[in-house]
N, C-alpha and C positions, 0 to 999 in steps of 0.2 A: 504494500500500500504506500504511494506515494503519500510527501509530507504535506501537507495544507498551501505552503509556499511554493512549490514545485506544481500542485493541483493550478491552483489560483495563473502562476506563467501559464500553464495548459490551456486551460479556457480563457483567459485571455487572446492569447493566440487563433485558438477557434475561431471565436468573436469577431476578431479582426478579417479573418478570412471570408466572412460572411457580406454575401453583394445584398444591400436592403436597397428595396425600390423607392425611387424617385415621386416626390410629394405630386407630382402630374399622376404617374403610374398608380397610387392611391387613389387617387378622385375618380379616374375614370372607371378605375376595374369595382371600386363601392358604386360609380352611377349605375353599373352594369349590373351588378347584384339586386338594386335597388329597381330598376327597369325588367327585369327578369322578372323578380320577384310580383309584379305589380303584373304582368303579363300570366303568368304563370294562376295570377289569383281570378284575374277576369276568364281566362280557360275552363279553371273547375268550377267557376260561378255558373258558367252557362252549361257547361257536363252535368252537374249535380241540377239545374233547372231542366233541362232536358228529360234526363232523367224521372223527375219528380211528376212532370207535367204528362209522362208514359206511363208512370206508376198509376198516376190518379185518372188517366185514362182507362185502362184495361181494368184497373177495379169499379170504376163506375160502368162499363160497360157489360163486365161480366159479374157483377157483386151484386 
């Protein structure tokens, strides 16, 4: 087991090696999530209406 000070240079190091995205590259990949998302939720709005207005057709039809 490496000593505490020896751990701490290691990830350090790590750290340093690590490419983090550019504050543009945030905005857009969260708009994207955020558009998706919003896309995603108008979809199963009208799946699940669809759905529902099939459901309460064939039971009023045959019920």
């Amino acid at each position: 087991m490496a000593n505490p000070f020896q751990f701490l240079q290691q990830t350090r190091s790590e750290i340093a090696k690590v490419v983090w995205p550019s504050r543009r590259e945030v905005l857009v990949t969260t708009a994207m999530v955020f558009a998706l998302a919003v896309v995603f939720a108008i979809f199963f709005f009208f799946v699940d209406w669809l759905i529902r207005n099939g459901l309460e057709l064939i039971l009023t039809t045959f019920g």
